[in-house]
C-alpha positions as CSV (number, residue, x, y, z in Angstrom):
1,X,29.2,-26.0,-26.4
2,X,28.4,-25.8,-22.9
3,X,27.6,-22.0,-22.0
4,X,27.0,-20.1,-18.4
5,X,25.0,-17.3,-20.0
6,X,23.2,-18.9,-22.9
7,X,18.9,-19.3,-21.4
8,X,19.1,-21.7,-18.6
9,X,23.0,-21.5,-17.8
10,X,23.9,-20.2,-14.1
11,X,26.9,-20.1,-12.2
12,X,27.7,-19.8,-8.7
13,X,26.1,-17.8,-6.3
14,X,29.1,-16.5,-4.8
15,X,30.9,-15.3,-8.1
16,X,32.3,-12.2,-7.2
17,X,32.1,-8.7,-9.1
18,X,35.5,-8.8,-10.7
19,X,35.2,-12.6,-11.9
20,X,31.6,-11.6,-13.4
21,X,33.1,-8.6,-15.2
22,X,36.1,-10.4,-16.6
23,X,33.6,-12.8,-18.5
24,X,31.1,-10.1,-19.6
25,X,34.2,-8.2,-21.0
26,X,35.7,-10.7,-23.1
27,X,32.2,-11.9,-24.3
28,X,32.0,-8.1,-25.5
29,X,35.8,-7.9,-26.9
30,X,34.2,-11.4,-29.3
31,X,31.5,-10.0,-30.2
32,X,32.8,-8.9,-33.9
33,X,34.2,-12.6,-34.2
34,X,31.0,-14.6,-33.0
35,X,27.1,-14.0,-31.8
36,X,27.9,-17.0,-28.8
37,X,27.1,-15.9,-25.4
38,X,29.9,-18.0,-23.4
39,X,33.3,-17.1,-25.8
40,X,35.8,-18.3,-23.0
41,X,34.3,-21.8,-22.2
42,X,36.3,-24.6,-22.6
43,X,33.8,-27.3,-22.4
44,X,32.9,-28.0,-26.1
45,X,32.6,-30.5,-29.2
46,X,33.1,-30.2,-32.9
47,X,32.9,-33.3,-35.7
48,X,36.6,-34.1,-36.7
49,X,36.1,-33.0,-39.9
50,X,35.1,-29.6,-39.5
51,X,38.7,-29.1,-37.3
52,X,40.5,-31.7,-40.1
53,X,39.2,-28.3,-42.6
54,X,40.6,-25.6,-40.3
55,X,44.0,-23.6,-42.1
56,X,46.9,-22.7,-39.5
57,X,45.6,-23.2,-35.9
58,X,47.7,-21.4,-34.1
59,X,45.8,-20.4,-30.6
60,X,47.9,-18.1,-27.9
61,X,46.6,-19.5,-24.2
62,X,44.4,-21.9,-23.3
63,X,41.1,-20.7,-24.4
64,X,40.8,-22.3,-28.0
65,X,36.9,-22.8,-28.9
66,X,37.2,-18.9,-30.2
67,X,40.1,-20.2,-33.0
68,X,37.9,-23.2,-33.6
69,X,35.2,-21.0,-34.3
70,X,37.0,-18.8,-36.5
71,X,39.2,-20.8,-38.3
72,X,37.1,-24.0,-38.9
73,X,34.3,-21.4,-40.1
74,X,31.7,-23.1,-37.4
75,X,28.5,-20.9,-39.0
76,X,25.7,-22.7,-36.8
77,X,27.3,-23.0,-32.4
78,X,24.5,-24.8,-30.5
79,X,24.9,-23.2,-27.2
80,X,23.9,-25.9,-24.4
81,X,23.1,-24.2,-21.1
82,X,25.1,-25.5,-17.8
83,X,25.8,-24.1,-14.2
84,X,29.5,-23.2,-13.6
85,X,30.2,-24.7,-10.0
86,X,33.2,-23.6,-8.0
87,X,36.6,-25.3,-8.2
88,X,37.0,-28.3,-5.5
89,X,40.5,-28.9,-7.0
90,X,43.8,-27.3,-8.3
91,X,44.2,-23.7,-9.5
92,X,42.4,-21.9,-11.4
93,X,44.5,-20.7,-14.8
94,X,43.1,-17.4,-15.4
95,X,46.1,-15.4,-14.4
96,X,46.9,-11.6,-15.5
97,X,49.3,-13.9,-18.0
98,X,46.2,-15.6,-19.2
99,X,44.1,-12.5,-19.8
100,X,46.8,-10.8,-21.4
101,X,47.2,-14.0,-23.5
102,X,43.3,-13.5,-24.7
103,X,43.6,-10.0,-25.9
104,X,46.6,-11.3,-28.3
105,X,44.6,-14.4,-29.6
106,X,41.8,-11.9,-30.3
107,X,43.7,-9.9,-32.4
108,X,45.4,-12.6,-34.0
109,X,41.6,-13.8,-34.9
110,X,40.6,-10.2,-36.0
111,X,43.5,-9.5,-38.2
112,X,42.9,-13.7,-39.7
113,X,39.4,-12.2,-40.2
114,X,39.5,-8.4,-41.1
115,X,42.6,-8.6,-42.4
116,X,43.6,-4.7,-43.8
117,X,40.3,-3.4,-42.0
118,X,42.1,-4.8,-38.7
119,X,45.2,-3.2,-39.4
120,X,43.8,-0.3,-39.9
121,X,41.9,-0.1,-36.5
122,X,45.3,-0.7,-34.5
123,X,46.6,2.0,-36.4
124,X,43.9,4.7,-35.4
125,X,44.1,2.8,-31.7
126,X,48.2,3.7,-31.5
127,X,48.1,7.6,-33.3
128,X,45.3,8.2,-30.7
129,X,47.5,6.8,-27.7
130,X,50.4,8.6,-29.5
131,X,48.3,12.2,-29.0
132,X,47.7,11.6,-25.7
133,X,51.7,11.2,-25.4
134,X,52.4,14.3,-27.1
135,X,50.2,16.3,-25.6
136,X,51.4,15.0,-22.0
137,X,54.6,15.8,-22.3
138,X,54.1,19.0,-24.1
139,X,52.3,19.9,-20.9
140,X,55.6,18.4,-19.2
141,X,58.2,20.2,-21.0
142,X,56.4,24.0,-20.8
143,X,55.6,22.8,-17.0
144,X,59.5,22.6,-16.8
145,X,59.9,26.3,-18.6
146,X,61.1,24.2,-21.7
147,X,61.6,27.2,-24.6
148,X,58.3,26.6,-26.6
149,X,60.0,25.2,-29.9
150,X,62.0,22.7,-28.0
151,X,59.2,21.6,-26.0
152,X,57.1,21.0,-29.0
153,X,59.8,19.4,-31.1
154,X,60.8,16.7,-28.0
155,X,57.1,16.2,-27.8
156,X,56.6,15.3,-30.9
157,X,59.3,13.2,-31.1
158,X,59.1,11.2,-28.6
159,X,55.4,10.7,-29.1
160,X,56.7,9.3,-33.0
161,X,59.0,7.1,-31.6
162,X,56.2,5.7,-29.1
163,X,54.0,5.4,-32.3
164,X,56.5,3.5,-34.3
165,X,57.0,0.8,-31.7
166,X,53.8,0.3,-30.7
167,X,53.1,-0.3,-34.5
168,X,55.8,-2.3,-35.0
169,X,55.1,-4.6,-32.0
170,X,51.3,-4.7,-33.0
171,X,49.6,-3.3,-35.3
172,X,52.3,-4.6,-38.0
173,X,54.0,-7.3,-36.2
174,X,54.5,-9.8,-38.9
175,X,57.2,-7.5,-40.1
176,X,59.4,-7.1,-36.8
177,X,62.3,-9.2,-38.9
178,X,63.4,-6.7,-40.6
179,X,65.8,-3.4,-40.0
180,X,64.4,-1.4,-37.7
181,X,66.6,1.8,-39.0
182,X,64.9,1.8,-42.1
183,X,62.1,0.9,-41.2
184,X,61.9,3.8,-38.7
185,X,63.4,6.3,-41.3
186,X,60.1,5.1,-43.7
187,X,57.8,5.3,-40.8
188,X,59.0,9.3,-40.2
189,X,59.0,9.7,-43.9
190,X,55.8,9.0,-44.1
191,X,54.5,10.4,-41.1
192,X,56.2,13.7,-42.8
193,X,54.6,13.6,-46.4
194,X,51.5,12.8,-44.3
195,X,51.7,15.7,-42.3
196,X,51.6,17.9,-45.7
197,X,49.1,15.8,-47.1
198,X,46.9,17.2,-44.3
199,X,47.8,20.7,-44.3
200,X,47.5,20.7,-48.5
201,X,44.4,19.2,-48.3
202,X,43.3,21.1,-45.3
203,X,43.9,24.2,-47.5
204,X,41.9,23.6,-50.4
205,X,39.2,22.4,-48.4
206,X,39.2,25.9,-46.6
207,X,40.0,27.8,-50.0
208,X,36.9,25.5,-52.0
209,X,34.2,25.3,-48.7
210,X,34.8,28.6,-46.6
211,X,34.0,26.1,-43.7
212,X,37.8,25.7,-41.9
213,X,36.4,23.2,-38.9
214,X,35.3,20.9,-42.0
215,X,38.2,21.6,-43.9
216,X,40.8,20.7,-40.9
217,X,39.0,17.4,-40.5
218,X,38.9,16.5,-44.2
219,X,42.4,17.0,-43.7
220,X,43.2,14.9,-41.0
221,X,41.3,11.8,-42.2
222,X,43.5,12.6,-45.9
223,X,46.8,12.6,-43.6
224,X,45.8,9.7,-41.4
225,X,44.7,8.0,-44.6
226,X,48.1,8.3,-46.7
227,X,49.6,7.8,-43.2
228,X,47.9,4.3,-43.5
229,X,48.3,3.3,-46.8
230,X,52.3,4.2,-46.7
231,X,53.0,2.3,-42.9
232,X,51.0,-1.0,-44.3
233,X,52.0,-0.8,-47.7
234,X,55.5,0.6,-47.9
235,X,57.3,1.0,-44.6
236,X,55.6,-2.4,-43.1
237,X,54.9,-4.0,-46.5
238,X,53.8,-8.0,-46.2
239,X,56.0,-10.5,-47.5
240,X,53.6,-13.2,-46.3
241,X,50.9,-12.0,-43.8
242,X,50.8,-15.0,-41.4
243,X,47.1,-15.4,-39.8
């Protein structure tokens, strides 16, 4: 492949800030799929039998050498350095579109990769955006002399419907063909037994340890945990995972 940032690659002088942070950050955001320094070029070869080998090619955007990589299992990437002139003609296709494209197709890749291990880390990704939600509006409501109960019972459900769709659409989208009622009445299920998974656990801990700072953590990872295992396996179970 022809790389900009392998030794001896350049590009031109008057790349501007933004255009050289783009790169740098999606060379980061590969990382965990491949060691290559130049993930988004799209001047490459591969022998047509290592892409004949490749199982369900299915890239999102225009950038493909990352599901070659991947999916045809390429072990050993000879990176050959080349400067990256300017355009002299047409447009260039890296759009918001495009970019937003990339950060799909990479977690197509990680999830065809990581499988459960991905799914798990887009889980932890949306509870963590779904405290931020609660706590925002909790601020909201008592900022709008909400009575205290009320305030903390919108929050928190508002901030479980955000988490449900945001798991639905991502974290476990290969099962967005299904009811969405049930699978919303399994998500809060779960999210319930969870919740006194935690506060059991959190007990014991406390009751066994003396040490309640411990104990309240042990008892969040056993929540998040069941959490986990229920959403993925029960409320979101796989059919046929495609990758």
């Amino acid at each position: 492949m022809g790389s900009r940032f392998t030794e001896g690659g350049s590009t031109a002088d008057d790349w501007g800030p933004f255009r050289w942070f783009n790169s740098r950050v999606a060379t980061i955001l590969a990382m965990p799929l491949t060691t290559i320094h130049d993930p988004m070029s799209g001047y490459f070869a591969v022998r047509r039998h290592t892409l004949a080998a490749a199982r369900d090619l299915n890239p999102v955007g225009y950038k493909i050498l990352l599901e070659i990589i991947v999916k045809c299992r390429c072990r050993e990437v000879v990176e050959i350095p080349i400067h990256f002139a300017n355009r002299h003609f047409g447009v260039s296709k890296l759009s918001l579109g495009e970019q937003l494209k990339y950060f799909r197709h990479l977690r197509r890749l990680y999830t065809h990769r990581y499988g459960t291990w991905s799914h798990l880390a887009q889980f932890l990704v949306v509870g963590a955006s779904g405290l931020l939600i609660n706590l925002a509006l909790l601020t909201l409501f008592l900022d709008w002399r909400l009575p205290k109960k009320i305030a903390v019972a919108l929050a928190i459900g508002i901030s479980l419907i955000w988490n449900f769709a945001l798991n639905r659409r991502f974290s476990f989208s290969y099962a967005r063909d299904r009811s969405v009622v049930s699978q919303f009445v399994g998500f809060a299920a779960a999210c319930l037994i969870g919740a006194t998974v935690n506060y059991f656990t959190t007990l014991h801990i406390w009751n066994l340890l003396q040490a309640k700072q411990l104990a309240a953590s042990v008892g969040v990872l056993a929540g998040t945990l069941f959490n986990f295992v229920a959403t993925r396996f029960v409320v979101f179970r796989a059919k046929h995972i495609r990758r």
